[in-house]
C-alpha positions as CSV (number, residue, x, y, z in Angstrom):
1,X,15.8,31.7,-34.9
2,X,12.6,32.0,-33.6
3,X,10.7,28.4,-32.7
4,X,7.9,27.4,-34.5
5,X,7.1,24.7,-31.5
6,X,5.3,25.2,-28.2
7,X,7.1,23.3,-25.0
8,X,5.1,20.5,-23.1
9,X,4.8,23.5,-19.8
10,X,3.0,25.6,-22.1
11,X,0.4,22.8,-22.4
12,X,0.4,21.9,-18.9
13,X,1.1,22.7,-15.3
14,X,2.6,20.9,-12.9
15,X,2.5,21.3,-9.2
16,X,3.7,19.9,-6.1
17,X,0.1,19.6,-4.7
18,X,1.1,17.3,-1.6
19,X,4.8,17.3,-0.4
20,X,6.5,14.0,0.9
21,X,5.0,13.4,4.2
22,X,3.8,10.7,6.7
23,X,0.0,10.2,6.7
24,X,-0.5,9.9,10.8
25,X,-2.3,12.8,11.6
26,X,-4.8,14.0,11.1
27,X,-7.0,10.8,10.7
28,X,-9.0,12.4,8.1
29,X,-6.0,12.3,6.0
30,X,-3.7,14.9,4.8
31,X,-5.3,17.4,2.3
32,X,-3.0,19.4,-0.1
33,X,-2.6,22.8,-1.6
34,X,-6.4,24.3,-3.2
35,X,-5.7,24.4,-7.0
36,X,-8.0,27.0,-9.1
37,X,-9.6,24.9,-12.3
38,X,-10.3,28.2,-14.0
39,X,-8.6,27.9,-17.3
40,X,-8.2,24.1,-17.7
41,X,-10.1,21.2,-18.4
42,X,-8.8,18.4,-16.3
43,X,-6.3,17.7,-13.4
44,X,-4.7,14.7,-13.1
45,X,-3.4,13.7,-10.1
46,X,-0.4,11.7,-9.1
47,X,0.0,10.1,-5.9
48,X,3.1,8.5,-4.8
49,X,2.4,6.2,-1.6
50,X,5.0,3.9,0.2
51,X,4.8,1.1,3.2
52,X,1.8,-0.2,2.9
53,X,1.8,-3.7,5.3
54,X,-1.1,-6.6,4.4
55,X,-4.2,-5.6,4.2
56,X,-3.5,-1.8,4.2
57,X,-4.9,0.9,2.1
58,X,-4.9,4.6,0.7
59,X,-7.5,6.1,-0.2
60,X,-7.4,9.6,-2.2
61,X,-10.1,11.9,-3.0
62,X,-10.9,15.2,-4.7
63,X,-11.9,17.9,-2.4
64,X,-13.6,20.9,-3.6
65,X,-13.7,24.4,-1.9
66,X,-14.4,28.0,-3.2
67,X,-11.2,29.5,-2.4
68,X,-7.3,28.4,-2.0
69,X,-8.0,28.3,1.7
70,X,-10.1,26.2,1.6
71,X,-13.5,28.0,2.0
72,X,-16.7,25.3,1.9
73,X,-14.6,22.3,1.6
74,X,-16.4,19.5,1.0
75,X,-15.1,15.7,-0.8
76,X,-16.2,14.9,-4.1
77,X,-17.8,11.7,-4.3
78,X,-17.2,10.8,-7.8
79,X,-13.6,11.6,-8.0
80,X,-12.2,9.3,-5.3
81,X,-10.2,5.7,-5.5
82,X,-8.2,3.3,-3.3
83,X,-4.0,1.6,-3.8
84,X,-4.3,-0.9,-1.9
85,X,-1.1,-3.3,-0.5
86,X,0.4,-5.9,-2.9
87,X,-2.3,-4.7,-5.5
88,X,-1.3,-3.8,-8.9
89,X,2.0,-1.7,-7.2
90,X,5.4,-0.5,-8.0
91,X,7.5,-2.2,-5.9
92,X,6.7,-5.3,-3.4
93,X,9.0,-6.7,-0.8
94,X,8.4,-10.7,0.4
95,X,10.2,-11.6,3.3
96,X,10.5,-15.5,3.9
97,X,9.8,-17.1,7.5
98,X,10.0,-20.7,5.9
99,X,6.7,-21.5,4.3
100,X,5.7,-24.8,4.7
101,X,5.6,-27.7,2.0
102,X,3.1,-26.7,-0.6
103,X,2.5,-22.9,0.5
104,X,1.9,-21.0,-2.5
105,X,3.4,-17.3,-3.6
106,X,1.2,-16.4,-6.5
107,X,3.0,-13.1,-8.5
108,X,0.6,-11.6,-11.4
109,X,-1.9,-15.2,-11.8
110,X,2.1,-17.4,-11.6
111,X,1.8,-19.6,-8.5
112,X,5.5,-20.8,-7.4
113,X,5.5,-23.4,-4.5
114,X,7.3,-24.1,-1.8
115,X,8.8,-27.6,-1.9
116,X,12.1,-29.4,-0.4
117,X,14.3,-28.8,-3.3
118,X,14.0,-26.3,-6.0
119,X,12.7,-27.2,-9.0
120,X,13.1,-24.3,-11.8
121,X,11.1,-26.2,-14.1
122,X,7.6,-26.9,-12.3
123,X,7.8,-23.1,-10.6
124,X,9.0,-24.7,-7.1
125,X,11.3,-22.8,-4.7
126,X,13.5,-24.4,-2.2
127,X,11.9,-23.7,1.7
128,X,14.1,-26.3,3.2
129,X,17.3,-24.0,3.9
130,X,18.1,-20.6,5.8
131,X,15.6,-17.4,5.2
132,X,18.4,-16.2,3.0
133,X,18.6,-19.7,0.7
134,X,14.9,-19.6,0.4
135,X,14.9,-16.0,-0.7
136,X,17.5,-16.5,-3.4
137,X,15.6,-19.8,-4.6
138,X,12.6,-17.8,-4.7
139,X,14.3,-14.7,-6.7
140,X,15.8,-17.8,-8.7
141,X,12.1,-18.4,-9.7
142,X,10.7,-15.1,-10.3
143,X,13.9,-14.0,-12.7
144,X,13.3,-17.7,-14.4
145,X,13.9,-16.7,-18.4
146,X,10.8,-18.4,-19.7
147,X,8.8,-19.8,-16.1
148,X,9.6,-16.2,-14.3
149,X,7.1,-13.2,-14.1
150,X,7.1,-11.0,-16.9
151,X,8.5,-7.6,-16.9
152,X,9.3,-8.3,-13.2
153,X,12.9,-8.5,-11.3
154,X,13.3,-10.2,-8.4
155,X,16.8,-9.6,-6.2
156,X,17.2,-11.1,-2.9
157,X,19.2,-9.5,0.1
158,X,19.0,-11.9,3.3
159,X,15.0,-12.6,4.1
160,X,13.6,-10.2,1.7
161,X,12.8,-10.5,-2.0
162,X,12.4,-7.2,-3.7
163,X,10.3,-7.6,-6.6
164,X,10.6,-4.0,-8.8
165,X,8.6,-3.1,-12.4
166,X,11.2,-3.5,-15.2
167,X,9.4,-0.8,-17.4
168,X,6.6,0.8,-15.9
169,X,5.9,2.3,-19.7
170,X,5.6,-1.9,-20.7
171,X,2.4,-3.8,-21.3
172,X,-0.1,-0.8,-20.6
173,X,0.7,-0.2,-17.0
174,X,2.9,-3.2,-16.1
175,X,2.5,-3.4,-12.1
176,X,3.2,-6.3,-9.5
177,X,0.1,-8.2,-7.3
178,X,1.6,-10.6,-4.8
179,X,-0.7,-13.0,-2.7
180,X,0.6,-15.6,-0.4
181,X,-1.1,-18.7,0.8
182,X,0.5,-18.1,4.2
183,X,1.3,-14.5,5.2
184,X,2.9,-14.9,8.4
185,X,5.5,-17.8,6.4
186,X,6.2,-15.1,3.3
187,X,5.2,-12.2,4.3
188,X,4.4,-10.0,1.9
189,X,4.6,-6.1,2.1
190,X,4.3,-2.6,-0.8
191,X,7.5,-0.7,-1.1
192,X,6.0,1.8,-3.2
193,X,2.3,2.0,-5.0
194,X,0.8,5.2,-6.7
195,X,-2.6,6.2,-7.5
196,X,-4.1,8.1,-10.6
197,X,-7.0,10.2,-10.0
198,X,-8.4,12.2,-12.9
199,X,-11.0,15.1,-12.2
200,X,-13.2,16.9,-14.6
201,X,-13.7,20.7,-14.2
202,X,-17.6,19.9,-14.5
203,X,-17.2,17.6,-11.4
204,X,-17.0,21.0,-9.2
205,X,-20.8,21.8,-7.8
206,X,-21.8,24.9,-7.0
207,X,-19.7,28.0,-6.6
208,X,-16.5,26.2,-6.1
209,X,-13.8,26.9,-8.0
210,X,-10.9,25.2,-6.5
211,X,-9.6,21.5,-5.9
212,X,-7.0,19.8,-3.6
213,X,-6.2,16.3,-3.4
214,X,-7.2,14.2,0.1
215,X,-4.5,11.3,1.0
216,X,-6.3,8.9,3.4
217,X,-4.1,5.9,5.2
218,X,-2.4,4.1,7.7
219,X,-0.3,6.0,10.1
220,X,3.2,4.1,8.9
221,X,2.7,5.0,5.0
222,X,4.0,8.1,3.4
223,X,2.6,10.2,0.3
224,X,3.2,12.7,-2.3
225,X,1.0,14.4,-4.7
226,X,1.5,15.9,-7.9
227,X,-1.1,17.5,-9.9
228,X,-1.0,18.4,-13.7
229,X,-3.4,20.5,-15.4
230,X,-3.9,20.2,-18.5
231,X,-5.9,22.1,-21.2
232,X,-4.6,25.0,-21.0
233,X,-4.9,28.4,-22.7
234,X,-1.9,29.0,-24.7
235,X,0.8,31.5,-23.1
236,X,4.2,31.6,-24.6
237,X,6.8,30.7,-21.3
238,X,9.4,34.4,-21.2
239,X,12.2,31.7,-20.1
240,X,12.1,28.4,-20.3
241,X,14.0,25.5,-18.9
242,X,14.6,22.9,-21.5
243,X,16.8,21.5,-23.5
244,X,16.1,22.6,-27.4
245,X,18.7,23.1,-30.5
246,X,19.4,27.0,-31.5
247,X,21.4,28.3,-34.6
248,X,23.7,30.8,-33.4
């Protein structure tokens, strides 16, 4: 029986614009394949960044050029914008160095302080014991059912706290922002943080007629990019891969 639906890839086109690579060299960042916008109306871009320390950032820009290779390549200002660590991210990590009385760990606007003795109730974590008891009264906190963070689990595994997005689908873009009164006592570091970048064909100048995706950043983090385009002209796929029901 023929199908009277079109598949998702018929609507779109993904592409592994950037593979999985470190960003130390060269220190302009790392620049990815040159995509042709002939034939669609937007790209979205996906950028997939870990190990990102205090105080580090990513920044990731559209580049336009007039060929695949490149030719004329010059950044478009408009179509640029920064992850930065422990900012509205994926995953976080905290790693406790004992915080003193009264040092603060504030996760999405919840401050949880560091006291002698836990106290679940007032949002207190215990800081008196070993890095690993003060990481499990801190998870303790975080995974409270009505005082914890929302949408946010917290597991301990020696010193570190992991914090990790339940559902990133939840709340409109559920992420994690961690700031600590005391960095070098909790320190505080991004396990994984991505970046959305959406370009406009009409943001192309001139004659150029392709776009790539620049991936700016420390010399210890690591990116990805992939790029869908979408609006495009409708072109039946000759085989394609997905799951669908048939009568036989």
């Amino acid at each position: 029986m023929a199908r009277t639906t079109t598949f998702l890839l018929e609507k779109a086109r993904y592409i592994l614009a950037l593979p999985y690579q470190a960003l130390a060299v060269p220190a302009g960042g790392k620049v990815g394949k040159y995509l042709p916008v002939a034939g669609c109306a937007k790209l979205v871009a996906l950028v997939n960044i870990d190990t990102l320390a205090l105080a580090e950032a990513v920044v990731v820009t559209a580049v336009e050029a007039t060929s695949r290779l490149g030719a004329g390549a010059a950044n478009i200002a408009t179509c640029t914008c920064t992850a930065t660590a422990n900012t509205k991210v994926e995953q976080l990590k905290i790693t406790m160095n004992t915080p003193t009385v009264d040092d603060t760990i504030t996760i999405n606007g919840l401050i949880y302080t560091a006291k002698g003795a836990e106290n679940l109730a007032l949002r207190q974590f215990d800081q008196s014991g070993i890095v690993g008891a003060q990481a499990t009264s801190l998870a303790a906190c975080i995974n409270h059912a009505t005082l914890g963070v929302p949408g946010i689990t917290a597991t301990p595994v020696a010193a570190v706290v992991t914090l990790t997005v339940n559902d990133p689908t939840a709340g409109g873009y559920e992420r994690i922002t961690a700031v600590c009164s005391d960095p070098t006592k909790a320190i505080p570091a991004t396990d994984l943080a991505q970046a959305l970048l959406e370009i406009d064909a009409s943001a192309l100048s001139g004659a150029n007629t392709h776009v790539a995706i620049r991936v700016a950043g420390p010399v210890t983090a690591h990116a990805n990019v992939v790029v869908v385009q979408s609006g495009l002209q409708y072109a039946p796929l000759v085989q394609p891969v997905a799951a669908q029901s048939a009568d036989w």
